[in-house]
Steps between C-alpha positions, in 0.01 A plus 500: 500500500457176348579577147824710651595158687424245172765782341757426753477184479509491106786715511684293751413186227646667234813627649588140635466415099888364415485723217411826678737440766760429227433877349485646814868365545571604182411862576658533777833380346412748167489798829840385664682486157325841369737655795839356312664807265294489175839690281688161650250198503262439254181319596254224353219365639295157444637459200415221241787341284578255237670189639579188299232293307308751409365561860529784747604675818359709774801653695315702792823808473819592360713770570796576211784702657893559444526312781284171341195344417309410814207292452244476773243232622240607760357275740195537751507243763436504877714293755796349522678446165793258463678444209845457279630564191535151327190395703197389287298609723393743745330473835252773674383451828197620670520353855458144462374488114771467268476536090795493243508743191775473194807658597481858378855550442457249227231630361681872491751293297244388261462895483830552429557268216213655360677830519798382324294329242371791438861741546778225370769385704723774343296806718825655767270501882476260767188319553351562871228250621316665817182302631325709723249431757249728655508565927223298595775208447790377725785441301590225722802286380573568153847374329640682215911414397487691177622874506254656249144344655355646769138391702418866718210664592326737235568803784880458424498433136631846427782463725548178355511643162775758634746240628613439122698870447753373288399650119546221269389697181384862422185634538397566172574093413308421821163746367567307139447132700221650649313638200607160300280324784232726447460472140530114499188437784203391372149725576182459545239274634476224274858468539467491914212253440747309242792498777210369802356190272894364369542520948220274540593280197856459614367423837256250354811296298732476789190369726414225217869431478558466895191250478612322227827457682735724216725755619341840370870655506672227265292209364657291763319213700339616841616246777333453836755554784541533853625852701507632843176652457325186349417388139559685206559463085854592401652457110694215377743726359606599862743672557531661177102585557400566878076569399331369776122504545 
């Protein structure tokens, strides 16, 4: 009984882990997507890319179609979740406790830049940013004003998906885009292990920038200033740079 309890409990650990929770997510978004029409949209999933400067990145799925290129972010959070599009930040709310994450429509776009870098501008489909978030969270207040980005819930990302029925290109282009993504990601482990250590790095920079009071976006000169919500560092080169830490 004991050893079946010390188990549980290690179980329990382990799915809490960011990282397992982040597959799980993942999984169940690979399920709701495997139920779209495979002769009509074409599927990738956590995907590693060449971006710019020799470094690379993870895009969690894309689905190709005649229809457009939809590239999805999944997010596991509980609570509340506010949020908008040109928003930094994002809140979640658990009761009383609340923590900020980087707005994941922004980061999507990172994913999509990455896409074209990969593509070219010249490649005939819409881009599609979905972020999607699994039930345990409350989509509480969330502000979106552009037509093509969209912040559901993983159980709808299908429908989502369906909403664009207006065929931009053929199908046979659309399968082309889709194996030209394929053949460009990068495999294997040392690569995965490659794209984890340039996070941390980049991470790293930005904190010794912040501290050394340099703007990690532009070079500018980090400025103490005064907000609604209290102190913060804002660039000199405001408003041509809004980074605020």
């Amino acid at each position: 009984m004991l050893i079946l309890f010390s188990l549980l409990v290690i179980g329990a650990a382990v799915l809490g882990l960011p990282q397992v929770k982040g597959r799980i997510g993942e999984g169940w978004v690979k399920f709701f997507l495997s139920k779209l029409d495979p002769e009509r949209y074409f599927l990738l999933h956590d995907i590693l890319l060449p971006g710019h400067n020799g470094k690379t990145t993870q895009i969690d799925h894309i689905v190709v179609s005649p229809y457009g290129i939809f590239v999805i972010e999944t997010k596991n959070y509980n609570g509340w979740i506010f949020g908008s599009e040109k928003s930094k930040k994002w809140t979640q709310q658990i009761y009383r406790n609340k923590q900020q994450f980087q707005n994941p429509i922004h980061q999507n776009h990172g994913h999509i830049e990455a896409i074209k870098n990969v593509l070219g501008e010249q490649v005939k489909l819409p881009y599609v940013s979905i972020i999607a978030f699994n039930s345990r969270a409350d989509l509480k207040k969330i502000t979106i004003s552009s037509p093509d980005i969209h912040v559901t819930y993983d159980t709808r990302i299908k429908k989502t998906i369906e909403l664009y029925q207006d065929k931009r290109n053929s199908t046979p282009y659309a399968k082309a885009v889709h194996d030209h993504l394929k053949s460009a990601a990068i495999e294997g482990k040392e690569a995965v292990k490659s794209h984890v250590t340039q996070i941390k790095k980049d991470q790293k920079q930005i904190k010794l920038k912040v501290h050394n009071n340099v703007c990690p976006k532009c070079d500018g000169k980090l400025l103490e200033r005064r907000g609604r919500h209290g102190r913060f560092k804002g660039c000199s080169n405001y408003p041509k740079c809004r980074y605020t830490a």
